[in-house]
C-alpha positions as CSV (number, residue, x, y, z in Angstrom):
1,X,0.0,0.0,0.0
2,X,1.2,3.5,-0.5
3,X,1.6,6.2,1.7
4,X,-1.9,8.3,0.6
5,X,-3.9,5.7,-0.9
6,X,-5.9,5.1,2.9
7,X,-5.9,8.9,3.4
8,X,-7.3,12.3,3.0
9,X,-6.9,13.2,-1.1
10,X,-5.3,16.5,-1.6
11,X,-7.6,19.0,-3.1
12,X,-7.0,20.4,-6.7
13,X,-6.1,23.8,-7.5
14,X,-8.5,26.3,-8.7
15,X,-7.2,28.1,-11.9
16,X,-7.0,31.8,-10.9
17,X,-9.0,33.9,-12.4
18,X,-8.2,36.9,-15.2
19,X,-8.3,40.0,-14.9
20,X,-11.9,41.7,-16.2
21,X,-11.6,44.9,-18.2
22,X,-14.7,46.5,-17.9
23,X,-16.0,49.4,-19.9
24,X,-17.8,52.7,-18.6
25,X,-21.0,50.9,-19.2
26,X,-20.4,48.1,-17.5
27,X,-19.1,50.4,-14.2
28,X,-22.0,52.2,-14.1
29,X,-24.0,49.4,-14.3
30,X,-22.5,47.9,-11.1
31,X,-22.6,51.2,-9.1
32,X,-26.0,51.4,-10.2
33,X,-26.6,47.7,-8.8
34,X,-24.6,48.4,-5.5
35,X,-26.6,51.6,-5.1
36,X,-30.2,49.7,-5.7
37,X,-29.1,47.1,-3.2
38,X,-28.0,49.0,-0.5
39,X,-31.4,51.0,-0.7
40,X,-33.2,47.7,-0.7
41,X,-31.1,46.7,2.6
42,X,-31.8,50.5,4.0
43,X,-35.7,49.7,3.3
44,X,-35.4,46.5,4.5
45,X,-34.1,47.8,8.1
46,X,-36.2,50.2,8.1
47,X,-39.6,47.8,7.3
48,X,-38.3,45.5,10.0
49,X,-40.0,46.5,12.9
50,X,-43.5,47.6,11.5
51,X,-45.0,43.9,11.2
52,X,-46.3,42.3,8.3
53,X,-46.9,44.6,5.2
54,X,-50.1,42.1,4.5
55,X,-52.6,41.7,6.5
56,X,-54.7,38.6,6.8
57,X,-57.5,39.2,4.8
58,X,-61.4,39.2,6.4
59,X,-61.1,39.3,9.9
60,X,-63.4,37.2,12.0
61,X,-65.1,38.7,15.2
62,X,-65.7,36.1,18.2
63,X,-69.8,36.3,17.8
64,X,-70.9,33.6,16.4
């Protein structure tokens, strides 16, 4: 038997990646995606602590 055969296999490199050049178009695209998530997020915070946005439809009284 060899030496690795019973143990842990070594994992394989990754290739690393390349370099992206990206255009003005292709900036301002990502700012603009940044900037629409981070308002989500802000929203998001903000919405927290108000309950559910829906509420549960007809609402039955006790009487019967």
């Amino acid at each position: 038997m060899s030496g690795r055969q019973g143990g842990k296999a070594k994992p394989l490199k990754n290739p690393k990646k390349k370099q992206q050049d990206f255009d003005e178009d292709d900036l301002a695209f990502k700012e603009k995606q940044k900037a629409d998530a981070a308002a989500r997020k802000a929203l998001a915070e903000k919405a927290k602590g108000k309950g559910p946005l829906v509420s549960g439809g007809i609402k039955k009284s006790g009487k019967k």
